[in-house]
C-alpha positions in Angstrom: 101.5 129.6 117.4 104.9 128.0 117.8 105.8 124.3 117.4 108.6 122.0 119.6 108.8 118.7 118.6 110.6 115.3 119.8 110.5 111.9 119.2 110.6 109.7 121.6 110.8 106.8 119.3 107.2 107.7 119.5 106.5 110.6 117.1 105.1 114.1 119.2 104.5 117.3 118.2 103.4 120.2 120.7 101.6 123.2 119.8 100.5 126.1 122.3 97.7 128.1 120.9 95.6 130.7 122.4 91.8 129.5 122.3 90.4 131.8 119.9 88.5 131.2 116.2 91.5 132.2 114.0 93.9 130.5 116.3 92.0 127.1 115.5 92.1 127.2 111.6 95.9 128.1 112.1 95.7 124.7 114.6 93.9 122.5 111.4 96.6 123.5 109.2 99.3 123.0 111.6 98.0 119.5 112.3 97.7 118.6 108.5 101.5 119.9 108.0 102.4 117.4 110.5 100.6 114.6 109.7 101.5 114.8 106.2 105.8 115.1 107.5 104.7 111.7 109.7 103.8 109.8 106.3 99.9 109.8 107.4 97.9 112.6 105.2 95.3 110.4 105.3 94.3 110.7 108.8 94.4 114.1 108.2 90.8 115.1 107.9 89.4 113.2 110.8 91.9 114.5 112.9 91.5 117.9 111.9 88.1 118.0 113.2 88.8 116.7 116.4 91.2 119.1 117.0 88.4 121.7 116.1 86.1 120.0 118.5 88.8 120.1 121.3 90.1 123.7 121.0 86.3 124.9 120.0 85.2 123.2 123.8 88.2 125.4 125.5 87.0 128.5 124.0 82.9 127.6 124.3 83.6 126.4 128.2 86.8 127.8 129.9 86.9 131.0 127.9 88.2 132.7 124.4 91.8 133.5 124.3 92.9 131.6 127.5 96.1 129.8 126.7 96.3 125.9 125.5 98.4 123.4 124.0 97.6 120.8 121.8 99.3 117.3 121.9 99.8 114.8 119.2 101.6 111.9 119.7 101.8 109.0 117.2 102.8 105.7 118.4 102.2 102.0 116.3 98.6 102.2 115.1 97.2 105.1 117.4 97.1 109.1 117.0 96.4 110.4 120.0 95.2 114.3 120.3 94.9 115.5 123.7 94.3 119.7 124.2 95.1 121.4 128.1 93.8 124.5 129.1 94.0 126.0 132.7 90.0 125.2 134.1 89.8 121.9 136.3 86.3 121.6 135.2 86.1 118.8 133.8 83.4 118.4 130.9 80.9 116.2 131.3 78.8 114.2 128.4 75.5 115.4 128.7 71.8 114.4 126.8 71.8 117.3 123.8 68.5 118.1 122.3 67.9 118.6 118.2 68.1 122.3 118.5 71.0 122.6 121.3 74.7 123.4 120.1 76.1 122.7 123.8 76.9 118.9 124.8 77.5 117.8 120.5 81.4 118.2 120.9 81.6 115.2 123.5 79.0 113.0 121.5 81.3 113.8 118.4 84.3 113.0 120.2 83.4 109.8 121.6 81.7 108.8 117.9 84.7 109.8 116.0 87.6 108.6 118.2 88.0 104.8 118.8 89.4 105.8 122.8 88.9 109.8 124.3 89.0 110.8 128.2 89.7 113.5 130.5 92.2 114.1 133.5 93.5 116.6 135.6 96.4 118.1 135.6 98.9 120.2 137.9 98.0 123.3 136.1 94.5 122.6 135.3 92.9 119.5 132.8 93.8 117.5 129.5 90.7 116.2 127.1 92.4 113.4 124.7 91.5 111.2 122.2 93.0 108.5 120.1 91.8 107.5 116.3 93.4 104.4 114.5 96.3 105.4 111.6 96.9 103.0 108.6 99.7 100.5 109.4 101.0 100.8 105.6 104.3 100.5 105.4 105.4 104.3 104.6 104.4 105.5 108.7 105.7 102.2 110.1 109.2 102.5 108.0 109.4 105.8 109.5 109.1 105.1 113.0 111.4 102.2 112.2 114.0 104.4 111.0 114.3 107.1 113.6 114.4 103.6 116.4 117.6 102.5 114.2 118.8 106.0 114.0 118.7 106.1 117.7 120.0 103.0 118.5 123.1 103.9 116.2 123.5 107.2 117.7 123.8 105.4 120.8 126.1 102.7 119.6 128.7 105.1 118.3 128.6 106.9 121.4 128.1 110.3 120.0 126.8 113.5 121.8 122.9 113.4 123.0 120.1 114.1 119.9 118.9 116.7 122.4 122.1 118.7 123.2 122.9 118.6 119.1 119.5 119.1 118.0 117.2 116.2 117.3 116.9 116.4 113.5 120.2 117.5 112.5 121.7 114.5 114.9 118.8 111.9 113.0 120.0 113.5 109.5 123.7 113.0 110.1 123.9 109.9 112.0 121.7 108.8 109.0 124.2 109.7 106.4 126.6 107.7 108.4 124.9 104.7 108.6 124.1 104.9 105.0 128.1 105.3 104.4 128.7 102.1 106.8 126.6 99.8 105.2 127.9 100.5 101.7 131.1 99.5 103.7 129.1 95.9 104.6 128.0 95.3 101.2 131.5 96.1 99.6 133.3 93.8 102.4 131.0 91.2 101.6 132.0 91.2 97.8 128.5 93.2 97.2 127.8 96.0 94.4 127.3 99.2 97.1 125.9 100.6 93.9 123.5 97.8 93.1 122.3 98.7 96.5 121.4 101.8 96.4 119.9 101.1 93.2 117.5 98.4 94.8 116.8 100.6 98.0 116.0 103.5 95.7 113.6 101.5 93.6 111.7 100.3 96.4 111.8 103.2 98.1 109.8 105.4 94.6 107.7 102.1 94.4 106.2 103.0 98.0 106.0 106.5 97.8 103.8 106.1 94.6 
């Protein structure tokens, strides 16, 4: 399983996987790794068995091993999980009985998920869902901060975040927005070290 991500100033993360049972544990932890990097842990469990419903459906209904990708894209209060396979069969909700196993992912789906659909695609369909994410203000001061970052990027003019590498260009360009605002607060008669100190207290104050 490999991993590309971008951000878009949404965050989005995409991760082929071949539809099989050890692939999709390898899938739950992926998806937990993530979701902890995006500042949202907590949503972790709930979206970690969706993603087991999603990939379990590919492998139950289009067949094991066939290749997928799973989607997560994060933007304001919505994670949205959407897995695509090759089939153009499109699942349908259907009327399970107590002792059938076929038909429960959907109905899971749907209760779990407050938004889920299907679509075609070019090479075959998409099965997506969204579930809400905290608004606290660790996962909104995040996406926050990579909008700025790109905005300064953009400001100074510098090479593309996609020639230079997304992260490293987000990592330095935030090193040097750090270094001009010390400038500001220095200009402006301000202690840059008070500064830091206050962003720095804050900043421990919302990570506990």
């Amino acid at each position: 399983m490999s991993v590309h991500e971008l951000t878009e100033p949404r965050f989005r993360c995409v991760l082929p996987f071949a539809a099989a049972p050890a692939e999709v544990r390898l899938l739950r932890r992926a998806v937990a790794g993530q979701l902890s990097r995006w500042g949202m842990p907590a949503a972790a469990d709930e979206a970690e068995l969706l993603v087991t419903e999603l990939a379990t459906n590919v492998i139950k209904h289009v067949g094991e091993g066939m290749s997928s990708t799973l989607i997560l894209e994060w933007k304001e209060q919505r994670l949205r999980l959407e897995v695509r396979d090759k089939s153009q069969i499109l699942p349908s909700v259907k009327t399970a009985g107590c002792d059938e196993e076929c038909g429960r992912g959907l109905h899971l789906l749907a209760a779990l998920s407050a938004d889920w659909g299907t679509a075609l695609t070019v090479a075959g369909k998409a099965v997506w869902c969204e579930i809400p994410v905290s608004a606290g203000h660790p996962c909104r001061r995040i996406e926050r901060a990579v909008e700025a970052l790109e905005q300064y990027q953009t400001a100074r003019g510098g090479a593309s975040l996609e020639r230079r590498g997304r992260t490293l260009g987000l990592e330095q360009s935030a090193v040097e927005l750090i270094a001009d605002l010390l400038h500001w607060t220095a200009a402006r008669g301000h202690d840059p070290d008070g500064i830091l100190d206050r962003a720095q207290m804050h900043y421990e104050a919302e990570a506990a």
